[in-house]
Backbone bond lengths (Angstrom), bond angles and torsions (degrees), N, CA, C in turn:
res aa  C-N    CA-C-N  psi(-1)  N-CA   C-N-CA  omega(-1)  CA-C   N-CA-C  phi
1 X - - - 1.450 - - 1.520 111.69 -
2 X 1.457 101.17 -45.17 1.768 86.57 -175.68 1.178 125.44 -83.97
3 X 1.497 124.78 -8.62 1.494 114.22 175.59 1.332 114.37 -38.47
4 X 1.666 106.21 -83.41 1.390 116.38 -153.39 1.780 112.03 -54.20
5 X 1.340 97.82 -9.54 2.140 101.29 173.75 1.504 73.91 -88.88
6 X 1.074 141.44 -92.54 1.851 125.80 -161.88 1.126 97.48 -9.71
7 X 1.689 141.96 -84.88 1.045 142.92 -128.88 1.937 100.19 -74.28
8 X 1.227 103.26 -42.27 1.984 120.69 174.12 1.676 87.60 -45.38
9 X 0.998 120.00 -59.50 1.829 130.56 -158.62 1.572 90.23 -56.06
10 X 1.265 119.16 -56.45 1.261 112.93 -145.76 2.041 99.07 -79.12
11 X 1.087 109.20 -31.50 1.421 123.67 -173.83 1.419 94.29 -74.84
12 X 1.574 139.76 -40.41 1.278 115.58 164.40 1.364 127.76 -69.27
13 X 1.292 117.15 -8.08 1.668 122.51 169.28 1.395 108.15 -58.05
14 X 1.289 119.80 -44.87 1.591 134.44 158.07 1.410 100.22 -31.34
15 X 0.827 143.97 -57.40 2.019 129.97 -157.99 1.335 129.34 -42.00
16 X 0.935 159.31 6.19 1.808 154.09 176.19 1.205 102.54 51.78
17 X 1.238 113.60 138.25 1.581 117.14 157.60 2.106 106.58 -55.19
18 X 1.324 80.26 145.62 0.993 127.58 -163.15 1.857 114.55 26.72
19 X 1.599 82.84 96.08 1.689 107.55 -160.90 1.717 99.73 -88.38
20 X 1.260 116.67 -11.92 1.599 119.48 -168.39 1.602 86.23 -119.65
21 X 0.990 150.42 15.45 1.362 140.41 172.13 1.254 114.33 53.82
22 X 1.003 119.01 39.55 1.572 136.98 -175.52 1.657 111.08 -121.45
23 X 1.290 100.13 -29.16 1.553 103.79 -173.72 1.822 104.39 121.82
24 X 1.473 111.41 -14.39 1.436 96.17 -174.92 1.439 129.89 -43.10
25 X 1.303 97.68 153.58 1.786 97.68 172.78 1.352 119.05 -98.70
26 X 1.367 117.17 167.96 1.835 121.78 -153.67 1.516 85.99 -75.15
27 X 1.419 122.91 173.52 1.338 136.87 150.72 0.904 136.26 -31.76
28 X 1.388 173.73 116.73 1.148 157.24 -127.47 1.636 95.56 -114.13
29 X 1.220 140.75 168.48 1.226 144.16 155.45 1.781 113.56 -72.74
30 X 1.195 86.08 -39.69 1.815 103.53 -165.40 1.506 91.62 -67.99
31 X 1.344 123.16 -30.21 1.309 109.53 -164.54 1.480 119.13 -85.99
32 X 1.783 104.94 -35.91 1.437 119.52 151.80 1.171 140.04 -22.43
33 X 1.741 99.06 -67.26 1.879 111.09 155.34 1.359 101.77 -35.54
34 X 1.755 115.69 -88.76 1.427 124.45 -158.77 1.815 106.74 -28.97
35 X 1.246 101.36 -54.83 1.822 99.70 -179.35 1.367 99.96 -64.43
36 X 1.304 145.20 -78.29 0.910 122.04 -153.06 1.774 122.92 -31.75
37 X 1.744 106.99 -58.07 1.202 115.10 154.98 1.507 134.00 -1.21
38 X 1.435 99.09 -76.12 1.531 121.91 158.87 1.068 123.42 -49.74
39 X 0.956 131.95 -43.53 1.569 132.30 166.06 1.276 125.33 -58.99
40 X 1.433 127.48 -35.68 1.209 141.58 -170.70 1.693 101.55 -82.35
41 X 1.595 107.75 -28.95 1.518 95.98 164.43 1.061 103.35 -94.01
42 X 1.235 157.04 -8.89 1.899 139.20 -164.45 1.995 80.11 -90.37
43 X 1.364 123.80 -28.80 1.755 104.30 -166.72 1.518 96.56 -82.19
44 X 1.539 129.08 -9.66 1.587 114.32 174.77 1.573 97.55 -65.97
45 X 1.609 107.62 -37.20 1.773 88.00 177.89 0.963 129.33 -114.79
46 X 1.775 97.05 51.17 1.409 98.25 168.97 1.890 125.56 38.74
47 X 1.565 94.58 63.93 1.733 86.88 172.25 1.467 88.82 -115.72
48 X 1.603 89.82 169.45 1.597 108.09 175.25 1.274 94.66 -72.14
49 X 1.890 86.16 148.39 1.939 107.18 167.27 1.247 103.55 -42.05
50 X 1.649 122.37 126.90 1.366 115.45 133.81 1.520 131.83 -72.61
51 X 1.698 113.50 -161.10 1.503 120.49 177.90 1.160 78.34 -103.76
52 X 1.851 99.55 147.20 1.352 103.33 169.79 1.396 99.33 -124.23
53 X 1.123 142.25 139.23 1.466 132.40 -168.78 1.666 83.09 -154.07
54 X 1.855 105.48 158.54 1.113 142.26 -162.95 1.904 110.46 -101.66
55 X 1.525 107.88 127.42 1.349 89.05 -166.93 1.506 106.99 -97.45
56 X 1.225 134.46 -167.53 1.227 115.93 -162.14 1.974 105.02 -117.90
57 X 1.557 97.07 3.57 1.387 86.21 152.97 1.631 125.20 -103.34
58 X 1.238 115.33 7.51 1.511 126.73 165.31 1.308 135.49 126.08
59 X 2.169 88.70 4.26 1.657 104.89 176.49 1.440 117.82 -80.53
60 X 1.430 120.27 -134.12 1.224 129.84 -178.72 1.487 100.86 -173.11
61 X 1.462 116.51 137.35 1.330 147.71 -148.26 1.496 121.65 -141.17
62 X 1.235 124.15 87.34 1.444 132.21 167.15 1.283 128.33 -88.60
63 X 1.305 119.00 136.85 1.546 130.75 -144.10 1.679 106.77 -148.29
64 X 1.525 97.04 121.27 1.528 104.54 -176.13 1.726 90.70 -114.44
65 X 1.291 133.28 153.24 1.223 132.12 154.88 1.598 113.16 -163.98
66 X 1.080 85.63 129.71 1.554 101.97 -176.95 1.703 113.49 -139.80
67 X 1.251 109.03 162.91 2.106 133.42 -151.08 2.282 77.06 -42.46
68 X 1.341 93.76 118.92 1.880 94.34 171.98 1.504 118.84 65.99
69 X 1.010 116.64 -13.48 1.480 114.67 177.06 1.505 115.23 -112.24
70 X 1.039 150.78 140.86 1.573 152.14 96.43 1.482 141.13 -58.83
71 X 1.201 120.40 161.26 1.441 132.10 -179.19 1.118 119.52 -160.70
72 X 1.544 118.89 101.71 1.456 109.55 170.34 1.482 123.61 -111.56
73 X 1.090 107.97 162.81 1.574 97.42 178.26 1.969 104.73 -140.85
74 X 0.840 110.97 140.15 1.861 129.74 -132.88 1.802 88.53 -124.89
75 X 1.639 119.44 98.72 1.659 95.71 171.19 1.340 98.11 -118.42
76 X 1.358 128.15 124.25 1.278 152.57 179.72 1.461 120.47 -42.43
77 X 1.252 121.80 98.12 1.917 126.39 -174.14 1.817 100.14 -5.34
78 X 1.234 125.23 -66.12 1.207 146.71 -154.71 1.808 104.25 -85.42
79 X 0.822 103.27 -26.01 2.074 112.34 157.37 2.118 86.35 80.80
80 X 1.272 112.08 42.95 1.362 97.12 161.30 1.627 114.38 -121.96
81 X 1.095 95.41 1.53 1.679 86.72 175.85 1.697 110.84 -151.04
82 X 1.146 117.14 131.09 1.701 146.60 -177.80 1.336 78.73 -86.12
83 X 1.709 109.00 119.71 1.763 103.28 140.06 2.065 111.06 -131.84
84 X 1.011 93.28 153.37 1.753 94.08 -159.49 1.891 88.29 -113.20
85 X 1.454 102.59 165.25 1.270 133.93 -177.19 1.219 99.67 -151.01
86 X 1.627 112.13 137.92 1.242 129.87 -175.39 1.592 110.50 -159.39
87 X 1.461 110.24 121.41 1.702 108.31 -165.17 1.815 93.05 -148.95
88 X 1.458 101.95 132.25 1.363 114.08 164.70 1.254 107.64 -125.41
89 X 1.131 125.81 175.72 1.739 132.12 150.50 0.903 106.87 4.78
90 X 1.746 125.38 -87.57 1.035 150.42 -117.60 1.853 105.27 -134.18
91 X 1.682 106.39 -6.05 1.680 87.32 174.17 1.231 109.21 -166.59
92 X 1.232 130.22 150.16 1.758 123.96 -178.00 1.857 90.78 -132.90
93 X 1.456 86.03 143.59 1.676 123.11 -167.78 1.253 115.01 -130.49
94 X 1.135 122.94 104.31 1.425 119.57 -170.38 1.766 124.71 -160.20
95 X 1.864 105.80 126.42 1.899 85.85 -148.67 1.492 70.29 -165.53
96 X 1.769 109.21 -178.50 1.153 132.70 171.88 1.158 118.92 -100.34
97 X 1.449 120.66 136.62 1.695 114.51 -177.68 1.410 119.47 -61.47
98 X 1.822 113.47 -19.59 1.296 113.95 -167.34 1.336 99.78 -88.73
99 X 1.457 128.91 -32.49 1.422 133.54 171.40 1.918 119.51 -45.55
100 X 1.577 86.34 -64.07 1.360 86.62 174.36 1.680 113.76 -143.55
101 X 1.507 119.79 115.30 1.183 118.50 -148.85 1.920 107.07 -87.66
102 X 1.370 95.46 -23.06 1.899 115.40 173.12 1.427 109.57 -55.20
103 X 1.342 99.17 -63.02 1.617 106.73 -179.49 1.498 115.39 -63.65
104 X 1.636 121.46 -38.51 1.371 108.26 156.48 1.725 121.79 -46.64
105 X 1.607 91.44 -61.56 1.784 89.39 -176.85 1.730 132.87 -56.71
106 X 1.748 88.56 -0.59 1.528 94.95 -172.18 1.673 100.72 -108.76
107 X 0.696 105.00 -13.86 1.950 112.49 168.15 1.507 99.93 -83.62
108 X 1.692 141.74 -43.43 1.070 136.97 -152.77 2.166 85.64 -80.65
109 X 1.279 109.41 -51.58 1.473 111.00 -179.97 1.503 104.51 -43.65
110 X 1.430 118.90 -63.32 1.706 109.03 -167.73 1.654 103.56 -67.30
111 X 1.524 124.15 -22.20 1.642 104.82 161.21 1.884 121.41 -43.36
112 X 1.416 104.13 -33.91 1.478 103.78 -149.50 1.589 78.47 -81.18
113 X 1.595 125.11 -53.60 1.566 128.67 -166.05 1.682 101.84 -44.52
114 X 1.201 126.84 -31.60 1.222 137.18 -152.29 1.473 97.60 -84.28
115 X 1.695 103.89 -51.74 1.419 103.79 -169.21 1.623 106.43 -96.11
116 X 1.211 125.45 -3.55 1.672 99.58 155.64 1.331 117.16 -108.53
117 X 1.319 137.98 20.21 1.862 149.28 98.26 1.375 107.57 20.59
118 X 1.798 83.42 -85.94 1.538 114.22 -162.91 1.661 106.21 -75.28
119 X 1.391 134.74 -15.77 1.343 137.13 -175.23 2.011 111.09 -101.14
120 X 1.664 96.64 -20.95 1.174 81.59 174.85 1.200 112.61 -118.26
């Protein structure tokens, strides 16, 4: 699973400042590492590929969404801080992994409930 997002990662390192005509800045390297990282644990649990899209201050941003649910996950230009987003119906969740690492791991669990839901 994670190569071919490796290979997406590395092809957005490619971007120029200001790649959205907005002024954005290129990818960060630091932030690259940090995702890669992340990735290598979301494939121990086996989740589906997310979107991985580029933020426009120089991090990198992975995105699960499915019928009422979201999941984002936020890696910081500078690769020191994970921050997650999490919104259903009924509730939005949203914090830093370094702040609180439970509440990350307990949002990453209702991703997986969510996505074998929707698979089985």
């Amino acid at each position: 699973m994670t190569w071919p997002l490796l290979a997406f990662i590395d092809r957005l390192l490619s971007l120029e400042a200001n790649w959205d005509s907005y002024g954005a800045l290129p990818v960060k390297r630091s932030a690259a590492r940090r995702a890669f990282l992340f990735l290598v644990q979301a494939a121990e649990h086996d989740f589906i590929q997310p979107a991985i899209v580029p933020t426009n201050r120089g991090g990198l941003q992975f995105e699960w969404h499915f019928p009422d649910y979201d999941f984002e996950v936020r890696v910081s230009p500078d690769g020191s801080a994970i921050e997650f987003f999490e919104e259903t119906s009924a509730d939005t969740l949203e914090g830093r992994l370094e702040d609180d690492p439970g509440m990350f791991e307990a949002a990453l669990t209702r991703l997986l409930e969510r996505q074998r839901m929707l698979a089985g």
